[in-house]
N, C-alpha and C positions, 0 to 999 in steps of 0.2 A: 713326733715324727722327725722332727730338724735336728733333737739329740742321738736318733739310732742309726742317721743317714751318715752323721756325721762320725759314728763310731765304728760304721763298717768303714769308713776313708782309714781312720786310725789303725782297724785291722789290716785293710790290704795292704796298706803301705809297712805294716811290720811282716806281713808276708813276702811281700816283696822285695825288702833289707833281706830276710832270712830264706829266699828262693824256697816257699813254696808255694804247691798249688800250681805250678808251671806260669803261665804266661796270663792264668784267671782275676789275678788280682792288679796286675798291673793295668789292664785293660778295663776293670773297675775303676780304676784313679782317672783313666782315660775320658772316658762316656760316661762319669756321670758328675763332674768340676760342676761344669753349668746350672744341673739341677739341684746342686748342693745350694749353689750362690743365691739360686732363685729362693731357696727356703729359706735360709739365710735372711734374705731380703722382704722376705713377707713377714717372718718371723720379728724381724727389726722393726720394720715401718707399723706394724699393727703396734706393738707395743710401743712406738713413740705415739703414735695416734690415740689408746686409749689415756696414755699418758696425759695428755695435753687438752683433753677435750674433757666437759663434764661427762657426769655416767649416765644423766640422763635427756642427752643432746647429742644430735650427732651434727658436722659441721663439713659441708662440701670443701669446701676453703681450706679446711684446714688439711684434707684429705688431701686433696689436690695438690698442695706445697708440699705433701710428705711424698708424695707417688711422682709426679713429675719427674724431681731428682734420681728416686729412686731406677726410674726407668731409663731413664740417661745413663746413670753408671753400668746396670746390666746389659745394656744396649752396647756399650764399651768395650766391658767383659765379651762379650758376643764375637764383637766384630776383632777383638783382639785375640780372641780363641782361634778363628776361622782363618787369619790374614797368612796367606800363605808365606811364609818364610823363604827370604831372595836366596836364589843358589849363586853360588861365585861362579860368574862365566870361564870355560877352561879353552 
């Protein structure tokens, strides 16, 4: 799912170099960054985790050091997505 999410981003944004589709694709790049990151991010963290852990143990600890971080950065992304942008006082 994290590789077809991430190839419709590739298509809208060559849509949008190449103006079509009117205003649909650029508003796809818009509303859906965040859901991308979050895939992104589970997609990551799981495979560091089965990585790191035996195949037949699962380990809270280890969990926990991976997810923690994890949710700190997207929490970042979040709040850096959302900060509204200062206007120059005229």
């Amino acid at each position: 799912m994290f590789y077809t999410f991430g190839v419709s981003f590739f298509v809208a944004y060559m849509f949008t170099v190449n103006d079509l589709f009117g205003y649909l694709p650029e508003l796809w790049l818009r509303i859906a960054d965040l859901p991308l990151l979050l895939m992104g991010m589970i997609y990551g963290g799981l495979s560091l985790y089965l990585s790191v852990t035996h195949p037949k143990k699962s380990s809270r600890l280890v969990g926990l050091v991976i997810m923690i971080p994890l949710i700190l950065i997207f929490l970042f992304f979040v709040i850096l997505n959302f900060w509204p942008l200062s206007q120059p006082s005229s």
